[in-house]
C-alpha positions as CSV (number, residue, x, y, z in Angstrom):
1,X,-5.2,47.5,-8.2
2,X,-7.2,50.1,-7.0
3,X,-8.2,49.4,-2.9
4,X,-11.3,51.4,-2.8
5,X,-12.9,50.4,-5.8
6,X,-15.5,47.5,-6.3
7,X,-14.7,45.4,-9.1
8,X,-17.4,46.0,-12.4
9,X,-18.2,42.4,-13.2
10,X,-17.2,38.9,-12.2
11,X,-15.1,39.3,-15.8
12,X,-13.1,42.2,-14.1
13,X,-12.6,40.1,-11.2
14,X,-11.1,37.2,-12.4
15,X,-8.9,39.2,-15.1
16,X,-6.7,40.3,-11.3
17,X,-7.0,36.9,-10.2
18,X,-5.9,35.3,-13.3
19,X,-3.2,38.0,-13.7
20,X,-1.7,36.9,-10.1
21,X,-2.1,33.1,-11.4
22,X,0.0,33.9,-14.7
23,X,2.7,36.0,-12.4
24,X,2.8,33.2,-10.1
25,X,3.2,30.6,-13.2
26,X,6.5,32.5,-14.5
27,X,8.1,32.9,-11.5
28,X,8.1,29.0,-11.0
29,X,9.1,28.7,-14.8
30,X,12.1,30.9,-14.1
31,X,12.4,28.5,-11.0
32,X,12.5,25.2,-13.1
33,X,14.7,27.1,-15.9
34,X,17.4,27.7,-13.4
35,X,17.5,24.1,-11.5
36,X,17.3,23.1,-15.4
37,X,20.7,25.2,-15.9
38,X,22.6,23.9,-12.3
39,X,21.7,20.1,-13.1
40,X,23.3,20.6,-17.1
41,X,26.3,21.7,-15.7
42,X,26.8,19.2,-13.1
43,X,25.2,15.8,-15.1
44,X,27.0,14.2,-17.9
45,X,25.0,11.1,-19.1
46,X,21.2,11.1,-19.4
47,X,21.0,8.9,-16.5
48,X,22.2,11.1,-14.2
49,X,19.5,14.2,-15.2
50,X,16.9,11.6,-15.4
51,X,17.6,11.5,-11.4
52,X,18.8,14.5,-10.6
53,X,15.5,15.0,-8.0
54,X,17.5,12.6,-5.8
55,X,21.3,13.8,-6.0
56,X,20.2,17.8,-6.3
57,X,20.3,17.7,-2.3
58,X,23.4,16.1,-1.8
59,X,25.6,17.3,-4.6
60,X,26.9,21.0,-4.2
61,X,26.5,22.7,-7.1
62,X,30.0,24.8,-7.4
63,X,31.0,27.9,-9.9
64,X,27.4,29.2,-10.1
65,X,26.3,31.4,-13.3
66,X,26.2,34.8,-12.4
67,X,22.7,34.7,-12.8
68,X,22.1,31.8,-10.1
69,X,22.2,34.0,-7.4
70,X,18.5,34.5,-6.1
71,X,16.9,37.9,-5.8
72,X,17.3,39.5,-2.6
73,X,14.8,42.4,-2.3
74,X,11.9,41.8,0.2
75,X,8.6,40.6,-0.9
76,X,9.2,38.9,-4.3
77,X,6.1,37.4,-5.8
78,X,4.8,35.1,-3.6
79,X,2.8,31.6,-2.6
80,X,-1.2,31.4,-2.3
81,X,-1.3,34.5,0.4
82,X,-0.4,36.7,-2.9
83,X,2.6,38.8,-1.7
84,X,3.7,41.6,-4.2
85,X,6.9,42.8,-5.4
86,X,9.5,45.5,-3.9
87,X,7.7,48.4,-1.6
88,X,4.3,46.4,-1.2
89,X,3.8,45.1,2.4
90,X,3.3,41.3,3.0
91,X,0.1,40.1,1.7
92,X,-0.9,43.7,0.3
93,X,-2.5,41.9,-2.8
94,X,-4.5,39.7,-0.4
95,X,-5.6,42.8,1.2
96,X,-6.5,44.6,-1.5
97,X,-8.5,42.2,-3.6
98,X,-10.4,41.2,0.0
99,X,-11.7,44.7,0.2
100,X,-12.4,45.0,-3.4
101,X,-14.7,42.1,-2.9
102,X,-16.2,43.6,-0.2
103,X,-17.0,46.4,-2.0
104,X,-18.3,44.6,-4.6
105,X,-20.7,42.6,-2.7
106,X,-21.9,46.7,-0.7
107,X,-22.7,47.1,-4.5
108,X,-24.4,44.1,-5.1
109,X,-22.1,42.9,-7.7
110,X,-22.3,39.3,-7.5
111,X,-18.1,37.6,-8.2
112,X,-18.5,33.9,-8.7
113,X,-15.3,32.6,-7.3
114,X,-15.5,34.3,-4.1
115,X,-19.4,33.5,-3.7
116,X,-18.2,29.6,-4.4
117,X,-15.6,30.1,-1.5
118,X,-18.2,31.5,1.2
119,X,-20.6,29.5,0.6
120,X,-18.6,26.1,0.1
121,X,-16.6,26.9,3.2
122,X,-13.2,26.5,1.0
123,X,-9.8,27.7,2.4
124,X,-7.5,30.0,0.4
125,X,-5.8,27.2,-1.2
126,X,-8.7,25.6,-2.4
127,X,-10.3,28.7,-3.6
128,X,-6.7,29.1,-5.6
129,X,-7.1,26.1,-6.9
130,X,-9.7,25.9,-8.2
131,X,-8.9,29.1,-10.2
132,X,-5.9,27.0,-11.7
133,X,-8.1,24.9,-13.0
134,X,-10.5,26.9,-14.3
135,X,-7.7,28.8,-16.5
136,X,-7.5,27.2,-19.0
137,X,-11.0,27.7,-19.9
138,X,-9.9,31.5,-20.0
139,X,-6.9,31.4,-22.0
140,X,-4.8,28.3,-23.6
141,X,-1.7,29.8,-22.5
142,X,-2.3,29.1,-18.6
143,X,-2.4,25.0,-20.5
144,X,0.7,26.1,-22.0
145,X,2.3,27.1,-18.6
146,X,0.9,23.6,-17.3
147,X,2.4,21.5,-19.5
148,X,6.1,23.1,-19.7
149,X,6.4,23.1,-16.3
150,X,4.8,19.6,-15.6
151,X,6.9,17.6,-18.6
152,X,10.0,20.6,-19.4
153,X,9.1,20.5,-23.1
154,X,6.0,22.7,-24.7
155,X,2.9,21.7,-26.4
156,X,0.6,23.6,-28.6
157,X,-2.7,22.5,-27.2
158,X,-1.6,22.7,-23.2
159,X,-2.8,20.4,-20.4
160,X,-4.8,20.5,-17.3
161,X,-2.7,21.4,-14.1
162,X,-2.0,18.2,-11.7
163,X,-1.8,17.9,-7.9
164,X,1.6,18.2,-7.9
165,X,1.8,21.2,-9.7
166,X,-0.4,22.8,-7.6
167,X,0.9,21.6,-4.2
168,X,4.1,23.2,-6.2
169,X,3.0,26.5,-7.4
170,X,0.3,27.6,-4.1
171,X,2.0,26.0,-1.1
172,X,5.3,27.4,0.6
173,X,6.8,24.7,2.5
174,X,6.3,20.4,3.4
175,X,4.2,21.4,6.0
176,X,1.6,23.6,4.0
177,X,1.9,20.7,1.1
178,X,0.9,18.0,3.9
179,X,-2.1,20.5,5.1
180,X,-3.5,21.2,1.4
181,X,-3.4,17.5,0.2
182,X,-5.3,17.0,3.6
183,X,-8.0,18.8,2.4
184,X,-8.2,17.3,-1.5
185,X,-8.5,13.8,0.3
186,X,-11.6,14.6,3.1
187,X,-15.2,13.5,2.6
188,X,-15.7,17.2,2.1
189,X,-13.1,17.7,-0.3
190,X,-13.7,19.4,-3.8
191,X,-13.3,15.9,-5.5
192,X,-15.4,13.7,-3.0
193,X,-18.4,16.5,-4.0
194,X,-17.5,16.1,-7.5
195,X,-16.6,20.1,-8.0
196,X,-13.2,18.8,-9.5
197,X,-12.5,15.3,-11.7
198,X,-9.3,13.8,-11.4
199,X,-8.9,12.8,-15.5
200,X,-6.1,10.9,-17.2
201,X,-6.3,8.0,-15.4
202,X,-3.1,8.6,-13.3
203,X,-2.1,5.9,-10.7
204,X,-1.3,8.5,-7.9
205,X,-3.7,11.2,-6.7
206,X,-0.1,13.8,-7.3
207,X,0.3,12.5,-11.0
208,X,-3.6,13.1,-11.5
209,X,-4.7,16.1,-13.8
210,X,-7.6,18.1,-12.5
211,X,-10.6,19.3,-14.1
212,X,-13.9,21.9,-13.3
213,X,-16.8,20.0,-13.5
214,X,-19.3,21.6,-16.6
215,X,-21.3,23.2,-15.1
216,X,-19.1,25.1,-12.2
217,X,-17.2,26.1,-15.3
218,X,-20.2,28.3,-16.5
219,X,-21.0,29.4,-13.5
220,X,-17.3,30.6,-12.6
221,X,-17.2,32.5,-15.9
222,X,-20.4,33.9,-16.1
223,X,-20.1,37.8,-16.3
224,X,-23.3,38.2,-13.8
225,X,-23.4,34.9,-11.8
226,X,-26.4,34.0,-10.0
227,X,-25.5,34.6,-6.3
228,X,-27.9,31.6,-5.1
229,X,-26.9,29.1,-7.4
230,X,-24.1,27.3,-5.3
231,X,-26.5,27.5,-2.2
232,X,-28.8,25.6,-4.3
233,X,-25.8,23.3,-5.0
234,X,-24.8,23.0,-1.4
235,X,-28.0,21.9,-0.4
236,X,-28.6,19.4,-3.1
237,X,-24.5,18.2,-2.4
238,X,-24.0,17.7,1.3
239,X,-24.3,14.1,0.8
240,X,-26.2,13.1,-2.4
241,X,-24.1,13.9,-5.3
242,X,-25.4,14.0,-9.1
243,X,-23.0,12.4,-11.4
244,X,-22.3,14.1,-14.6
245,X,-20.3,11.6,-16.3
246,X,-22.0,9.7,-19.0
247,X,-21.7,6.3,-20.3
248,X,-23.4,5.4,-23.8
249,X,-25.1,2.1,-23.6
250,X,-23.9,1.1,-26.2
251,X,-20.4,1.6,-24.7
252,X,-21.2,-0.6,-21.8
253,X,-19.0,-4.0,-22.3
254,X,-20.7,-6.6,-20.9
255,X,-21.6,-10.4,-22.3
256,X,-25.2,-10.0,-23.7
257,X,-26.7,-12.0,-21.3
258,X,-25.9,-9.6,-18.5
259,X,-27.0,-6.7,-20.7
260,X,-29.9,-8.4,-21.8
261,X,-30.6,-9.1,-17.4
262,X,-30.1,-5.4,-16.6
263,X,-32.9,-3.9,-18.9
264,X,-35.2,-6.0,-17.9
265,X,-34.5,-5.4,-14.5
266,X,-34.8,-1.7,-14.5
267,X,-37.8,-1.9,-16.8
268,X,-39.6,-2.5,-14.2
269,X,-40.6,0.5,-11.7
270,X,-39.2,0.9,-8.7
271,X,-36.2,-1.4,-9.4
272,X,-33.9,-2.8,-6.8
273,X,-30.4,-3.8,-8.2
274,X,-27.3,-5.2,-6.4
275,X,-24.1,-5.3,-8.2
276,X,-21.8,-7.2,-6.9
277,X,-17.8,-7.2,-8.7
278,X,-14.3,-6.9,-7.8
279,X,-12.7,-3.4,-7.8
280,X,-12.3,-2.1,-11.0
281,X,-15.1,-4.1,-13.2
282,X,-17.1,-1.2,-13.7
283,X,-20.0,-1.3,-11.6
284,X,-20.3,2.2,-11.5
285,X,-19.7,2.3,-14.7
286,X,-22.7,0.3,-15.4
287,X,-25.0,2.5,-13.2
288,X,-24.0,5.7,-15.4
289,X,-25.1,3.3,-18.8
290,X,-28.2,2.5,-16.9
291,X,-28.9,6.3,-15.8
292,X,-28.2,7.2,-19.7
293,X,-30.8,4.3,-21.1
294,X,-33.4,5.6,-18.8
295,X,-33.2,9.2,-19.4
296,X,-33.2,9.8,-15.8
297,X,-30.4,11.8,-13.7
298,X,-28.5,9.6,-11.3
299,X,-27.3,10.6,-8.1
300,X,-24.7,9.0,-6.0
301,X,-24.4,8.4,-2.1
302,X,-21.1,6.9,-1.4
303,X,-21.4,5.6,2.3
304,X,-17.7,4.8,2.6
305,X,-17.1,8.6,2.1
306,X,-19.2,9.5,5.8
307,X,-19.0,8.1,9.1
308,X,-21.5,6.2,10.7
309,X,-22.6,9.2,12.8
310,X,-24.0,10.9,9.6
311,X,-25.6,7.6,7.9
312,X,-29.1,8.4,9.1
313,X,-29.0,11.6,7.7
314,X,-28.4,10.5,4.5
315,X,-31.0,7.9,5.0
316,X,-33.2,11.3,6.2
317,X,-32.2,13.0,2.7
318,X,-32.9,9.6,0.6
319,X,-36.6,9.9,2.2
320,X,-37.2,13.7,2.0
321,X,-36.1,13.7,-1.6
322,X,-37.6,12.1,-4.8
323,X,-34.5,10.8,-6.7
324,X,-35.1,8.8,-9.7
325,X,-32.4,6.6,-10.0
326,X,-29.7,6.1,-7.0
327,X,-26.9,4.5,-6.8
328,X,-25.1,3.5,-3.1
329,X,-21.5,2.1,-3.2
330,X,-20.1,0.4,-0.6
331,X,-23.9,-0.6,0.6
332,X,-22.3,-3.4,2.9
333,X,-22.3,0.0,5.6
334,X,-25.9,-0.2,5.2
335,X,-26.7,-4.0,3.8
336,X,-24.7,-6.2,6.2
337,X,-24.7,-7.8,9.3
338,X,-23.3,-5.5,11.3
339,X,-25.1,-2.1,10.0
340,X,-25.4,0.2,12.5
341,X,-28.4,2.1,10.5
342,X,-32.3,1.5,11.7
343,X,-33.3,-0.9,9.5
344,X,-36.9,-0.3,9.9
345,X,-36.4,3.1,8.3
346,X,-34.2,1.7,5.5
347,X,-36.6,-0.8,4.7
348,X,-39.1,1.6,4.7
349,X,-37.8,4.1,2.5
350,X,-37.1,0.9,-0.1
351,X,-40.3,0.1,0.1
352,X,-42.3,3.0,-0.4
353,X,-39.7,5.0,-2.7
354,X,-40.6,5.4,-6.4
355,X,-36.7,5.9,-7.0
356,X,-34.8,3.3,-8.8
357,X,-32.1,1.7,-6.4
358,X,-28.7,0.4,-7.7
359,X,-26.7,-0.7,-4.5
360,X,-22.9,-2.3,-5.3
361,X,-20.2,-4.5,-3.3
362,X,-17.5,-6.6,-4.0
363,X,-18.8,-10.0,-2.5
364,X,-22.3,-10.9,-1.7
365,X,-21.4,-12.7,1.1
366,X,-21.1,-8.6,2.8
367,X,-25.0,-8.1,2.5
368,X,-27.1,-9.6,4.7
369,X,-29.5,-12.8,3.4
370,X,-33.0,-11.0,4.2
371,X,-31.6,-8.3,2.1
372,X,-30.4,-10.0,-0.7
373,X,-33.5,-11.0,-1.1
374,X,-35.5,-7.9,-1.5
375,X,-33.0,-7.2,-4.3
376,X,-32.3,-8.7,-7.4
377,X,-28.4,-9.8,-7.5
378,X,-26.6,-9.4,-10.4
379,X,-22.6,-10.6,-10.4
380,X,-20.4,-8.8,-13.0
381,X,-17.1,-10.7,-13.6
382,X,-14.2,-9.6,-15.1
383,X,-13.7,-9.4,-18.7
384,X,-12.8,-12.3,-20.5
385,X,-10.2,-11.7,-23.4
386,X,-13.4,-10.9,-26.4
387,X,-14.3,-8.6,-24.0
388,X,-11.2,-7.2,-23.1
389,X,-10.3,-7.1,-26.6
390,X,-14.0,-4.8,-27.0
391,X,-12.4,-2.3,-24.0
392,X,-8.5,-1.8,-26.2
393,X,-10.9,-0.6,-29.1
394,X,-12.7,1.1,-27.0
395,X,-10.0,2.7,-25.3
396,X,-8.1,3.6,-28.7
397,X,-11.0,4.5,-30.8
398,X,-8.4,6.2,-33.2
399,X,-6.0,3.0,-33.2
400,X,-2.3,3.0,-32.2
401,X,0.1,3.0,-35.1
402,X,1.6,-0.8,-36.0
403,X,-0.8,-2.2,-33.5
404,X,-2.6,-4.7,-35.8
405,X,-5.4,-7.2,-35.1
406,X,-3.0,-9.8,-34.4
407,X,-1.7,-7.8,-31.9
408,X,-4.4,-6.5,-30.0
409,X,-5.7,-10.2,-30.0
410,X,-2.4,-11.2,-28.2
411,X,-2.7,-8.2,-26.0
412,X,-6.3,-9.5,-24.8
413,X,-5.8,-12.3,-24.2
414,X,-2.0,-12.5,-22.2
415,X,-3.4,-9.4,-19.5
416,X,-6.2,-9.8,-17.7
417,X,-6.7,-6.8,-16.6
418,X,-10.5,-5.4,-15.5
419,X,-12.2,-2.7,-17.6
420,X,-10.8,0.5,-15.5
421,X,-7.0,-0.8,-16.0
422,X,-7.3,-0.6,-19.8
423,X,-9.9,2.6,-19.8
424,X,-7.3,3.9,-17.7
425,X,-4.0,2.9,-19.9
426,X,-6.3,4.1,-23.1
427,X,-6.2,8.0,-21.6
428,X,-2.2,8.0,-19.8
429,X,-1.3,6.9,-23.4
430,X,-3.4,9.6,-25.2
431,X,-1.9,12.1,-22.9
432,X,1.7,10.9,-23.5
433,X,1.6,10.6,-27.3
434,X,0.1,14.5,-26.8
435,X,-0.5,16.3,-30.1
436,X,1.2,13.4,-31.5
437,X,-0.3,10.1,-33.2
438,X,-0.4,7.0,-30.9
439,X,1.8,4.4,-32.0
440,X,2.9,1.1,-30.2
441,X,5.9,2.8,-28.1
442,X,3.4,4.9,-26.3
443,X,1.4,2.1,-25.2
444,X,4.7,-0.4,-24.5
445,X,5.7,2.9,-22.0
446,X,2.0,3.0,-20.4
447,X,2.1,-0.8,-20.1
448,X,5.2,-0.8,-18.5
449,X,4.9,2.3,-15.9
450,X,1.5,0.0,-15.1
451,X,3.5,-2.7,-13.9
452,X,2.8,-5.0,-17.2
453,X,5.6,-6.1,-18.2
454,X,4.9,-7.9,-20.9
455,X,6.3,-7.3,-24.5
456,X,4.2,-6.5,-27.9
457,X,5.2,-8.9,-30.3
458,X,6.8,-7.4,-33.1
């Protein structure tokens, strides 16, 4: 790989990483493919390979293939430390791309990946994984890869990677799986500052497929990457995040009324909304809508995500910098009776701030009365079934095959579920059907693995 020689570009860089990343990829296919081969010879009814995770460990395996046998020469390609093959010493790759990048930087040849990883303070894992996610970008194969060894079958158009996958392919042992999911659950974690998405709607953070955020993906594969421009992003992200997701407003399901309340609320200037709404209605949701009717970026500060230690800070950044439009989960931290914030600096920042506010809670019993009345309190409910019926179209904007309008009438109206349930039900079933057209089995299996168990009519 060359040890004393900087690399040209960040495109020369990431062609050794993502060379290591495919090598590491087909030694866990090769993995699967044999613990495919032991559990065929042992199972003999579907049933038993559909749980053949559980009886693998107790069940002996006897009158192995000759080819079972596992490799026994020293320093077969390795975890997230890199190890190479045969004659290499441990963590020689490691080694060699750390001085190469070294080099690189003497040279002033700026390598997006590892600029990311200095200056976002990431461990090794993190800085691997995000290069599994950004793969696919590169190349469909690495999609390919995903997909085979995430479902055992292959797919033309490939599939994000998922936490399990991951916690599969860069971590050695239980103990290093434990550490690493540590640090993809802290408030400083790559999806609390909204460098990664968890997509597909899964119910479990393992099952969840990851994804680069936009504009980190140009950044990452940029042949000359501007050195400053994740310092810029650090500073901007320690607490106030911008959201990139966008919400159409005339996507936003809500009864007219309520629409009809919200743009006359933030017509005004220097707006200040509470949502209040169970889990799952949207309410962020809402805010995104809002943010997209304005034209103006919105930016998020999630108190629940800090402690209470850093909630003057943030109150600190709120002041120093002009937002346009902010929105503040969880703003019973800051709003109820118990707050331990200064209140005469929060209500002077809401006072004199030109920014639009949008706080949200579930109940608006959890914000204090001298508050509630500075703002103007809007409840959004759940769904009724025209409404819910709005979100299935919504959510299957190609249609499901044999789902009629009798169908999807019944299915409104027997689950009440709130608008994330079917928004999330309408992507697992688009990423179960694949390639493939939806039709009604996909969405019975969805349904069912969601806990509603409730028949389509047929």
């Amino acid at each position: 790989m060359g040890f004393g020689v900087p690399f040209a570009n960040n495109w020369a860089y990431l062609e050794t990483e993502l060379t290591w990343l495919e090598r590491m990829l087909l030694v866990t296919v090769a993995q699967q493919r044999k613990n495919l081969k032991a559990v065929n010879r042992v199972a003999k009814t579907p049933s038993d390979r559909a749980t053949s995770d559980w009886w693998q460990g107790l069940i002996a395996v006897k009158n192995r293939a000759y080819d079972d046998v596992a490799p026994q020469a020293s320093g077969q390609a390795g975890g997230p430390a890199g190890e190479q093959g045969p004659g290499h010493p441990v963590l020689g790759y490691q080694k060699t791309l750390d001085n190469r990048i070294l080099l690189s930087r003497a040279k002033k040849i700026a390598l997006g990946l590892p600029t990311m990883q200095s200056l976002l303070g990431l461990s090794l894992f993190e800085k691997k994984l995000v290069l599994m996610v950004l793969a696919p970008e590169v190349q469909v194969r690495y999609g390919k890869l995903y997909h085979y060894l995430q479902t055992g079958t292959h797919c033309m158009a490939g599939a994000l990677p998922t936490v399990e996958l991951a916690l599969r392919v860069l971590c050695h042992n239980d103990a290093e799986r434990r550490r690493a999911r540590v640090l993809l659950t802290g408030p400083q974690s790559l999806l609390q500052r909204r460098v990664l998405h968890r997509v597909g709607g899964a119910a479990t953070l393992l099952e969840s497929q990851l994804q680069l955020a936009p504009e980190w993906v140009d950044y990452l594969l940029a042949e000359h990457p501007d050195p400053a421009w994740p310092l810029k992003f650090v500073m901007a992200d320690k607490f106030v995040q911008r959201c990139r997701q966008r919400v159409l407003w005339s996507e936003l399901v809500l009864a007219d009324a309520l629409k009809q309340q919200l743009q006359l609320v933030t017509a005004q200037p220097q707006s200040r909304l509470l949502l209040v709404g169970e889990q799952g209605v949207g309410k962020e949701r809402v805010a995104i809508a809002l943010a997209n009717h304005l034209k103006l970026p919105l930016h998020i500060l999630d108190l629940a995500q800090y402690s209470p230690q850093d909630w003057q800070t943030c109150l600190a950044k709120l002041t120093q910098i002009k937002y346009p439009l902010v929105l503040i989960p969880s703003a019973h931290h800051w709003l109820g009776r118990n707050a331990a914030i200064d209140r005469a600096a929060l209500h002077n920042w809401l006072t004199h701030t030109s920014a639009h506010i949008i706080f949200t809670v579930s109940h608006s019993h959890l914000v204090r009365p001298q508050w509630r009345q500075r703002l103007t309190v809007l409840h959004i409910p759940m769904p009724d079934a025209d409404l819910r019926l709005q979100l299935w179209h919504q959510s299957f904007p190609q249609g499901v095959k044999s789902m009629g309008k009798v169908r999807w009438a019944a299915l409104a109206e027997a689950l009440a579920l709130s608008p994330q349930q079917i928004l999330d039900i309408g992507q697992m079933t688009s990423s179960l059907a694949g390639n493939d057209p939806i039709t009604i089995d996909h969405l019975q299996q969805v349904l069912h693995q969601q806990g509603q168990n409730w028949k389509l009519r047929q």
